[in-house]
N, C-alpha and C positions, 0 to 999 in steps of 0.2 A: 399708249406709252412708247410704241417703237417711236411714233412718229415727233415726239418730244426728245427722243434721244436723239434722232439724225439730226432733227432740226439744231440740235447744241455744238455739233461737232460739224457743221458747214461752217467755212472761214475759219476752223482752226489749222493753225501749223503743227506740223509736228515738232516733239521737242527738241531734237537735233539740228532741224532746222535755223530755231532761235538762239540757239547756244554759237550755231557759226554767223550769224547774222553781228550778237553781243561782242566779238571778237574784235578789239583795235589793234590795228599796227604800229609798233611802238617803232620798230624800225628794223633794219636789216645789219647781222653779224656776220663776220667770218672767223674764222679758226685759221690758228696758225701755228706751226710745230715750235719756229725759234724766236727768238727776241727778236734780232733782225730784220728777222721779215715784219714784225707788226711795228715796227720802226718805220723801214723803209714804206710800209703800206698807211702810215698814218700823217708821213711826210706829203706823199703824193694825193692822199683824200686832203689836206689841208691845202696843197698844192690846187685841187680841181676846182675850189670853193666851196666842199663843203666846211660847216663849221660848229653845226649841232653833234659831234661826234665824242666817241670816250672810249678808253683800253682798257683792256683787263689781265694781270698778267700775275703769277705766281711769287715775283720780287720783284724791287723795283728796276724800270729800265732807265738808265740815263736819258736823259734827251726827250726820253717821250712826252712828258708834261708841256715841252714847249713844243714839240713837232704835231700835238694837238693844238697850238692857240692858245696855252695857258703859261704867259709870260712871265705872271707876276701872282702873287695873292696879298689879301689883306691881314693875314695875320701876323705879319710882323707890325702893322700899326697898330693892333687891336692890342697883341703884346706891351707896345711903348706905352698908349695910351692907361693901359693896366696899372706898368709899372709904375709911372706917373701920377696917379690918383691913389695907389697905396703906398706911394713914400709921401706923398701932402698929407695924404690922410692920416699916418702914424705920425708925423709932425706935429697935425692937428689935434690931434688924440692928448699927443703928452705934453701939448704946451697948454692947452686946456685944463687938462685935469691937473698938472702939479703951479700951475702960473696963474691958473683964475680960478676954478673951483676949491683947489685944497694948499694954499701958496705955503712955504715950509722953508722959511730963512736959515739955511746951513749951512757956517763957516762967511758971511756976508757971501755967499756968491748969488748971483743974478735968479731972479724967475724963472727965465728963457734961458735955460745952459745947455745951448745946443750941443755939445760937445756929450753929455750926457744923452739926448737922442738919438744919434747914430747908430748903434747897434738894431733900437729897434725898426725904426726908421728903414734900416736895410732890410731888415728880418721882411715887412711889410710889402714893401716894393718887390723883392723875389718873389712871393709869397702871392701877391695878386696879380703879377704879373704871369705867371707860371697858369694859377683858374683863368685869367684870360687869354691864353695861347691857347687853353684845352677847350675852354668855351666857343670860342673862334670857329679853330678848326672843324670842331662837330657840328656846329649851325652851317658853318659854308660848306662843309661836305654831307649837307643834309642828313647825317648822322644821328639817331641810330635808325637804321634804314633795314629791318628786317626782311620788308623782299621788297624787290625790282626786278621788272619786267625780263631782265635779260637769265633768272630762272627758272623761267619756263621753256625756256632751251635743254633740252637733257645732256649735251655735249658740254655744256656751260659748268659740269661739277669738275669738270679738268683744270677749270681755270688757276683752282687753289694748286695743282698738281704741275700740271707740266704745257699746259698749252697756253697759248697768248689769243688775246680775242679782240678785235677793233668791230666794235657797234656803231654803226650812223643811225640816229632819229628821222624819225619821218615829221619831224615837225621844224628838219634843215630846208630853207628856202630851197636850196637846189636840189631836196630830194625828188626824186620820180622811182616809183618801185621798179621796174623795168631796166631804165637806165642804171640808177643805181645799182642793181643787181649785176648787171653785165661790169661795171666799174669794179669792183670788188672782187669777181669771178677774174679778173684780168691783173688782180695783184699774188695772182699763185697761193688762194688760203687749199686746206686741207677740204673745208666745207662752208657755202653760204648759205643761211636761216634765216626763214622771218621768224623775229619777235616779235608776241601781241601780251596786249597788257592784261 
């Protein structure tokens, strides 16, 4: 019996072993006290080439979205496009149902009295365009996103409060942990951390 138990536990690891083994690097943060600085440090990381990169900050900062690389987004098309198929579609709706389904000759005026779809016509067009701004925004903000790697950083529950955070991914072509590290360490944060996922 001894010799059936050693034999089972040659070639195992132990379990701490496997758990840091499991560990991926998501990427590397820093901290930083003011807006300012995660400005100016998000300018000059977009500046070096990186471009897998994203901030974190307590309000919003101006400028930041673009001094990441994020010039533009799609939810103002996604909005028009919205708006656009729920005013056809309330058009459609009530020249359909009072002009071919249930036609109702009042005063000789026409089938199609557009003048009388306008109201809802509008109502429609706000109305779906509005679900598709929100629809939008939450699929391209990958929304609802209950956790993300960045925490598992414990200094990261500051972010709602009073600290600014710029993350670069390790899955930025120009990352190198090392280099990266030293780049980041050279834009004055508070503290740099690896994140793992």
């Amino acid at each position: 019996m001894t010799e059936l138990t050693s034999s089972s536990t040659v070639g195992a690891e132990p379990i701490g072993t496997l758990a840091e083994e499991e560990k991926v690097l998501y990427g590397l943060i820093a901290e930083f006290e003011e807006h300012e600085q995660v400005l100016a440090a998000a300018k000059r990381a977009y500046a070096e080439g990186y471009r897998r990169m994203d901030a974190f900050s307590p309000f919003p900062v101006e400028g930041l979205a673009e001094a990441l690389g994020h010039e533009h987004t799609a939810v103002p098309l996604f909005t028009l496009m919205g708006g656009i198929a729920g005013g056809l579609g309330g058009y459609f709706m009530q020249w359909y149902s009072m002009g071919r389904l249930y036609p109702l000759n009042v005063g000789g005026r026409p089938l199609n009295s557009w003048p009388n779809f306008i109201p809802a016509v509008f109502e429609l067009t706000v109305l779906v365009a509005a679900l598709s701004a929100l629809t939008a925004m939450l699929i391209l903000n990958c929304l609802p996103q209950p956790h993300h790697p960045v925490f598992n950083v414990p200094e990261f529950r500051r972010a709602s409060i009073d600290r600014f955070f710029l993350c670069i991914e390790a899955e930025d072509p120009k990352f190198a942990r090392e280099a990266t590290w030293r780049f980041l360490e050279s834009l004055g944060p508070c503290m740099v951390a690896e994140v793992n996922e």
